[in-house]
C-alpha positions as CSV (number, residue, x, y, z in Angstrom):
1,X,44.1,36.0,2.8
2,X,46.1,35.0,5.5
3,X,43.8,31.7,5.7
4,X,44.2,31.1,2.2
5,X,45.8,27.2,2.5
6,X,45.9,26.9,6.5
7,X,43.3,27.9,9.4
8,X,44.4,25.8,12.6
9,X,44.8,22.4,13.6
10,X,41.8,22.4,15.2
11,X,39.6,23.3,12.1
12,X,41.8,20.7,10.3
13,X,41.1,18.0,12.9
14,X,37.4,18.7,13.0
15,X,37.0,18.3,9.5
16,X,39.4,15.1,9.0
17,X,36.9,13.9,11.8
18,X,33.6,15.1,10.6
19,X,34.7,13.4,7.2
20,X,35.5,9.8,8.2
21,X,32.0,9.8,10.6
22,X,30.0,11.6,7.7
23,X,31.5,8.9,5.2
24,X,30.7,5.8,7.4
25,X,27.5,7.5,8.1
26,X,26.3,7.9,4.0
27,X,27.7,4.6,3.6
28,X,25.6,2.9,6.4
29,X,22.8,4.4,5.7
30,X,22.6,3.9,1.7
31,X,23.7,0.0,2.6
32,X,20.2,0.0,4.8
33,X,18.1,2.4,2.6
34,X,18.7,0.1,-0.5
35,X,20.0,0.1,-3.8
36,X,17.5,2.9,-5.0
37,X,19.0,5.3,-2.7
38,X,22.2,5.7,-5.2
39,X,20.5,4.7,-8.4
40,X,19.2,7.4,-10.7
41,X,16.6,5.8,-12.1
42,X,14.7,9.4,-12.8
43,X,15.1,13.1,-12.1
44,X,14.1,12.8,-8.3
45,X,16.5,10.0,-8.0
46,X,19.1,12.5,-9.3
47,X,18.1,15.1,-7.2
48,X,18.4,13.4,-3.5
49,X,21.7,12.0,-4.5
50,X,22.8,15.5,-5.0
51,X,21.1,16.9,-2.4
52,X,23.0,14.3,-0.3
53,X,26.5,15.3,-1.6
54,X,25.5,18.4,-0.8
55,X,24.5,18.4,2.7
56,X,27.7,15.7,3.2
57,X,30.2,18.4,2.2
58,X,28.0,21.0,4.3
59,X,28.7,18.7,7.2
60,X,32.1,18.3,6.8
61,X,32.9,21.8,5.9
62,X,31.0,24.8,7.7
63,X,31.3,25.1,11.3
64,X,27.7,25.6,12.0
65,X,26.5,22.5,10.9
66,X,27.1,19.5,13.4
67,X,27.0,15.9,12.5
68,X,23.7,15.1,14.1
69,X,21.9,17.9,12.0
70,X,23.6,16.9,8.6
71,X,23.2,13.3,9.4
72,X,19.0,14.1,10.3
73,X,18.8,16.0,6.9
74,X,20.6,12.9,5.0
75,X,17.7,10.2,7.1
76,X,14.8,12.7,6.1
77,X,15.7,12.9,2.6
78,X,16.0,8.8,2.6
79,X,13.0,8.5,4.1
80,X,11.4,10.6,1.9
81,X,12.9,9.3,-1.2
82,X,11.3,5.8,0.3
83,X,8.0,7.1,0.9
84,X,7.6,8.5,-2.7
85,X,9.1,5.5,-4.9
86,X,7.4,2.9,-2.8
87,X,3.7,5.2,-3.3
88,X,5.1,5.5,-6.7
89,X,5.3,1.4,-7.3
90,X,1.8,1.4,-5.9
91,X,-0.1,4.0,-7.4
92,X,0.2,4.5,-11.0
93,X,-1.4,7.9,-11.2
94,X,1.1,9.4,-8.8
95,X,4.1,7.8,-10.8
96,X,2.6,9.5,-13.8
97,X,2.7,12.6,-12.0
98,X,6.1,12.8,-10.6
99,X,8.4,10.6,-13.5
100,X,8.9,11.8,-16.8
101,X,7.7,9.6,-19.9
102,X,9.9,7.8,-22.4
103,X,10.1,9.0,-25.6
104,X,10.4,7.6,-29.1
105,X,12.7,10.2,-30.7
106,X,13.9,7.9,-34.0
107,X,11.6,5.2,-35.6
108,X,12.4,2.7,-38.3
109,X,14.9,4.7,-39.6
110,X,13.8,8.1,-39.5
111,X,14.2,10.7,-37.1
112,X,11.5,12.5,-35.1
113,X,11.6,16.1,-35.3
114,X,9.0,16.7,-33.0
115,X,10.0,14.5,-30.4
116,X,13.6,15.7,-30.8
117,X,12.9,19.3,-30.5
118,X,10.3,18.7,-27.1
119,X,13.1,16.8,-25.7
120,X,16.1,19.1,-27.1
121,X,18.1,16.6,-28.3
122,X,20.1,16.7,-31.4
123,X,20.6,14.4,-34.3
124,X,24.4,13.9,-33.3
125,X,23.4,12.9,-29.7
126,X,21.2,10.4,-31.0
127,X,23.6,8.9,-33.7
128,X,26.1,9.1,-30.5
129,X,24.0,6.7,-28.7
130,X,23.8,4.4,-32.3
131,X,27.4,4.3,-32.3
132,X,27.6,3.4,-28.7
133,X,25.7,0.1,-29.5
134,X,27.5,-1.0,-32.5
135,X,24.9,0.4,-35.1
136,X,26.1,1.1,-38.7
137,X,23.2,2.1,-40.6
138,X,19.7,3.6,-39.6
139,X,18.5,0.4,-41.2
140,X,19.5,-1.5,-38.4
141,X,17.9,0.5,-36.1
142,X,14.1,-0.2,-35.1
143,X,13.9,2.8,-32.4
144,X,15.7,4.9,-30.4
145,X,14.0,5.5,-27.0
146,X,14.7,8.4,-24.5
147,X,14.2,7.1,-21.6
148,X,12.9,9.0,-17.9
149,X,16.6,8.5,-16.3
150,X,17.6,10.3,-19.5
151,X,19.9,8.0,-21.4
152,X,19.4,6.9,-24.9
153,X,18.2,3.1,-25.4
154,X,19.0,2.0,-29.4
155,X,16.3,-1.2,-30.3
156,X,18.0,-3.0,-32.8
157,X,15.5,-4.6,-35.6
158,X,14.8,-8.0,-34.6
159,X,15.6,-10.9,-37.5
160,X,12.9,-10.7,-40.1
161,X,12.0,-14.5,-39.0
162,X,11.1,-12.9,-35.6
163,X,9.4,-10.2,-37.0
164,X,6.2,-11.3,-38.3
165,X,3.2,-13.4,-36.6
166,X,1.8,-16.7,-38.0
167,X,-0.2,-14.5,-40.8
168,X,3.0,-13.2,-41.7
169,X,2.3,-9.7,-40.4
170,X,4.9,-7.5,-38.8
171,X,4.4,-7.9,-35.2
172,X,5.0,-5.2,-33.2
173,X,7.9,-5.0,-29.9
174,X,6.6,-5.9,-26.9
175,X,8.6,-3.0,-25.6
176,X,7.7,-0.2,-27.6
177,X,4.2,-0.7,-28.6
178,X,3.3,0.7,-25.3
179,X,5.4,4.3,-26.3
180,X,2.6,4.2,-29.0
């Protein structure tokens, strides 16, 4: 107890030090790894950013870990982060297997109960995200998509001019008839 708010201002030094060098050292190397490094595009996105918070504060905090340890962990998991989203771009099998699928969970105006309950989302979090955009009424609402970064996206219906093909046919959106 006797440590409780004050060890020594040696510890304090130390970690006012390992701070500012593990700070400049994330920046640096997310500046040179790319804007995908701190984007969460998907669930492994998500995961090496927190991973990297975690071994950061690790750094800074515990004793046992030096800067050139926490700083090699931080390189490895950019590296590997790298190696599996550029394989990913390349091979669409292995993006399949590692990113999750978007999924329609509310179509011309009805919800999708199925898709709802495999997703477990609710019917408030969905009308959230409708509010979010501006949307009033179902009506207005051509789908609602949940995406593989796991945020809502609301399609608007189109105009009715822009709707239908030179037959007069509904035409589907280029960017959900592949969700079909």
């Amino acid at each position: 107890m006797d440590m409780l708010f004050f060890d020594s201002q040696q510890t304090l030094l130390r970690m006012i030090i390992s701070a500012a060098v593990v700070y400049i050292c994330i920046v640096l190397l997310h500046k040179v790894s790319g804007k995908r490094s701190t984007s969460q595009l998907n669930n492994f996105d998500w995961v090496v950013t927190v991973m990297i918070g975690s071994i950061g504060a690790s750094t800074v905090i515990l004793k046992n870990v030096p800067i050139i340890e926490g700083m090699a962990s931080i390189v490895t998991l950019l590296t590997f982060q790298y190696l599996v989203t550029k394989y990913a771009s390349l091979s669409p099998e292995f993006a399949n297997t590692i990113l999750s699928e978007p999924r329609v969970v509310f179509y011309e105006g009805q919800f999708l109960p199925e898709a709802m309950r495999k997703e477990r989302l609710t019917r408030q979090e969905i009308e959230c995200a409708m509010r979010s955009e501006g949307i009033h009424d179902y009506e207005d609402v051509a789908a609602v998509i949940f995406e593989s970064d796991a945020k809502l996206t609301v399609v608007p219906k189109r105009d009715k001019r822009d709707r239908l093909d030179a037959q007069g046919d509904v035409k589907p959106s280029d960017t959900l008839k592949t969700l079909f």
